[in-house]
N, C-alpha and C positions, 0 to 999 in steps of 0.2 A: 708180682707187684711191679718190680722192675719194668716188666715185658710188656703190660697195661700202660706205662709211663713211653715210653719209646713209641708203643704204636701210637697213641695219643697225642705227642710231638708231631710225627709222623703225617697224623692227619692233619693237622692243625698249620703245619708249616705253611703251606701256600696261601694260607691265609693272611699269613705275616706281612708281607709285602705291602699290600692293600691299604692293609691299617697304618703300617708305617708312614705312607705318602698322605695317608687321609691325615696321621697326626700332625705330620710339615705343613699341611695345610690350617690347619686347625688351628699349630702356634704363630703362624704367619702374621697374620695381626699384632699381635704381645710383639714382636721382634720388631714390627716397624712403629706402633706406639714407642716403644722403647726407645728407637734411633729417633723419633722425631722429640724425643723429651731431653735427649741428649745433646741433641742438633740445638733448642732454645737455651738450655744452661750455656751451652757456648758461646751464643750471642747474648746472653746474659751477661754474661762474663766478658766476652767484645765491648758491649757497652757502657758496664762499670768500669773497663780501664778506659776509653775513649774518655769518660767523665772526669775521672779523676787525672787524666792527662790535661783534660783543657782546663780543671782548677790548678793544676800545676804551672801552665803556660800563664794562667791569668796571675796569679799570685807575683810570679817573677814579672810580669810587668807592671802591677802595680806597683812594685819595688821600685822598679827603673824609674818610673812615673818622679815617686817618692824621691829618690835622689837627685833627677835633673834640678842643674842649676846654670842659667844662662844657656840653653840650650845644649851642654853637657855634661856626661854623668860623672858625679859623685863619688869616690871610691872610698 
């Protein structure tokens, strides 16, 4: 049984190869959907903190706004 098992391998070896690159191939796709789904959550994400940066910027100048008197600020 053994001996059947080894020759088996045996034959079959040089075929490994083949298949192996045909399966690199295969997931090729899946790996670069992957990075480009990776790639927009990050500008996802660039662009929710860009947002919440310029309500930030806006907010404290509406403050400043709010406190000018006679052309300067408030403390």
């Amino acid at each position: 049984m053994k001996e059947m098992m080894q020759e088996e391998i045996k034959e079959l070896e040089p075929s490994l190869a083949p298949m192996e690159e045909e399966l690199k191939i295969l997931l090729l796709p899946k790996i670069l959907t992957t990075g480009k789904m990776l790639l927009l959550k990050f500008v996802e994400q660039l662009v929710e903190m860009k947002h919440n940066y310029l309500l930030v910027i806006y907010y404290v100048c509406t403050l400043d706004l709010l406190n000018l008197k006679d052309g300067k600020l408030t403390s």
